[in-house]
C-alpha positions, 0 to 999 in steps of 0.5 A, spaced: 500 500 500 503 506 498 502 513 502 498 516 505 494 512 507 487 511 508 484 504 512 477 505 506 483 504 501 487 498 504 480 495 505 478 495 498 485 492 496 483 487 501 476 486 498 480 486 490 486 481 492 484 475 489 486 478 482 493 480 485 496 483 490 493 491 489 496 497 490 492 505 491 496 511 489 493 518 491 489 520 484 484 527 484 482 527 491 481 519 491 485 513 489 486 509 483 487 501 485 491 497 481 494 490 480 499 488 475 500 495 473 492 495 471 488 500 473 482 496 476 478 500 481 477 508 484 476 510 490 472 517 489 466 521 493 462 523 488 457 527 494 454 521 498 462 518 502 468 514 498 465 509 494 469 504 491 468 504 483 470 497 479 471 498 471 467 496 466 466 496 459 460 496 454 460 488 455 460 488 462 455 494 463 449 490 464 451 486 469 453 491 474 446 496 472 443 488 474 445 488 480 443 496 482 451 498 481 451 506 479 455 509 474 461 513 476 458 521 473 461 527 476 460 534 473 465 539 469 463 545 468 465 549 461 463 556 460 459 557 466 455 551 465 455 545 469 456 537 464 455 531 466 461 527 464 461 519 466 467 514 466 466 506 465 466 504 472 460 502 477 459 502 484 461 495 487 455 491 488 453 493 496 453 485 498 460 484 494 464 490 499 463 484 505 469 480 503 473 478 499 470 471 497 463 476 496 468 481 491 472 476 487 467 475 480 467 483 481 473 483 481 476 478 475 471 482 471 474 489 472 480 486 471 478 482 465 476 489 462 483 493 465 485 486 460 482 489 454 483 496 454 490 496 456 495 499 451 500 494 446 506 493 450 504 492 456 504 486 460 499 481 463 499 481 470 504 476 474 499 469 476 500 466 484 506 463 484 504 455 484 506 450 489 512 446 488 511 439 490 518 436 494 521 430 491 520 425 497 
């Protein structure tokens, strides 16, 4: 976990950590989450508290409006007038934030959408390491 630190941060690492091991950086105001360099998740008050905001795509869109998540919409303002701008993450199901076993197919979606939408060259991030078994 990098600097400052924040317990609601450290806490949505927790929930994520079944894609990988999670870092949070000081982004805007809140948090961006990453694994494997892939940035997966925000932690953001959009004027209701800190929310965690998993990333989406237009394939996966619909399962999160299903399940009653909101879409990350803040407002700009641009010549006086205020725009509502949106960004393809939702708000983590309320059911999911109670465990990492509860988050982790919300978590493996917005990675597997982290996975889509990186740019040629980066790589995938490392898997678990795998068990050796003892020659006996």
């Amino acid at each position: 976990m990098t600097s400052p630190q924040n317990d609601f941060a450290i806490y949505c690492c927790e929930l994520l950590s079944s894609v990988g091991p999670c870092t949070a950086k000081r982004m805007f105001g809140g948090f961006g989450i990453s694994t494997g360099g892939l940035s997966i998740a925000l932690i953001a008050d959009l004027g209701k508290g800190e929310k965690l905001w998993l990333k989406a795509d237009k394939d996966t869109r619909h399962l999160f409006e299903a399940a009653g998540c909101e879409r990350f919409v803040y407002s700009v303002t641009r010549d006086g007038v205020k725009v509502a701008k949106s960004m393809n993450h939702y708000s983590a199901p309320e059911e999911a934030m109670e465990s990492p076993g509860q988050m982790a197919s919300w978590a493996r979606l917005s990675l597997d959408c982290a996975l889509k939408a990186r740019k040629p060259g980066v790589k995938a991030p490392p898997t678990a390491p795998q068990k050796r078994l003892k020659k006996g």
